[in-house]
N, C-alpha and C positions, 0 to 999 in steps of 0.2 A: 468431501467438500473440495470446490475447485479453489486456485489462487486467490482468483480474485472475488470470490466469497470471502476466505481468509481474510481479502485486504480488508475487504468493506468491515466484517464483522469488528476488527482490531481499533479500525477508525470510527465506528459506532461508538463502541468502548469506552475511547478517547472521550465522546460527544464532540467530534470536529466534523466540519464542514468538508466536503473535498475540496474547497478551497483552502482553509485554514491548514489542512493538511499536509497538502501539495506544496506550498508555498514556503515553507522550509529544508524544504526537500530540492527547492529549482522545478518544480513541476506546475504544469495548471491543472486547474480543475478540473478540464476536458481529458485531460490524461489519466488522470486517479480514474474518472468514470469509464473510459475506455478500458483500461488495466481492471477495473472491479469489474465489467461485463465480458469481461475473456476477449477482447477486440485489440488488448495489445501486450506482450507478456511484461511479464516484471522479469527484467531483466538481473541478474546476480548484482551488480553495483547497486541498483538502487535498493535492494533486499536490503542493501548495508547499509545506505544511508537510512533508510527506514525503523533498520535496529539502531541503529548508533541516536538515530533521534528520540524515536517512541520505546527503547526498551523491548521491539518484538524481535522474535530470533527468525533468522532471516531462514534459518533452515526450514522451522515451521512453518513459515509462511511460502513461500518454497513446495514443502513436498508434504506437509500436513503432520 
């Protein structure tokens, strides 16, 4: 499974929106959807803010 499979699947999960997602994070929507279609990497900071927000481990989401 790629990253941003991972992302999507975590944020499904949630039941958030990518905007409702993004938006505590500093992110827009267009970004969550770009990062879930492999069009833009997730970068290691935001892996963290991601855990630190939602609980997901950044390594998993990261390298699976």
């Amino acid at each position: 499974m790629s990253v941003g499979r991972r992302l999507k699947k975590a944020r499904q999960t949630l039941g958030l929106t990518q905007k409702e997602f993004g938006k505590p994070l500093g992110l827009k929507w267009h970004q969550i959807k770009d990062m879930e279609a492999g069009k833009l990497l997730i970068r290691p900071e935001i892996a963290l803010k991601i855990e630190k927000k939602y609980s997901i481990n950044f390594r998993w989401l990261l390298t699976g």
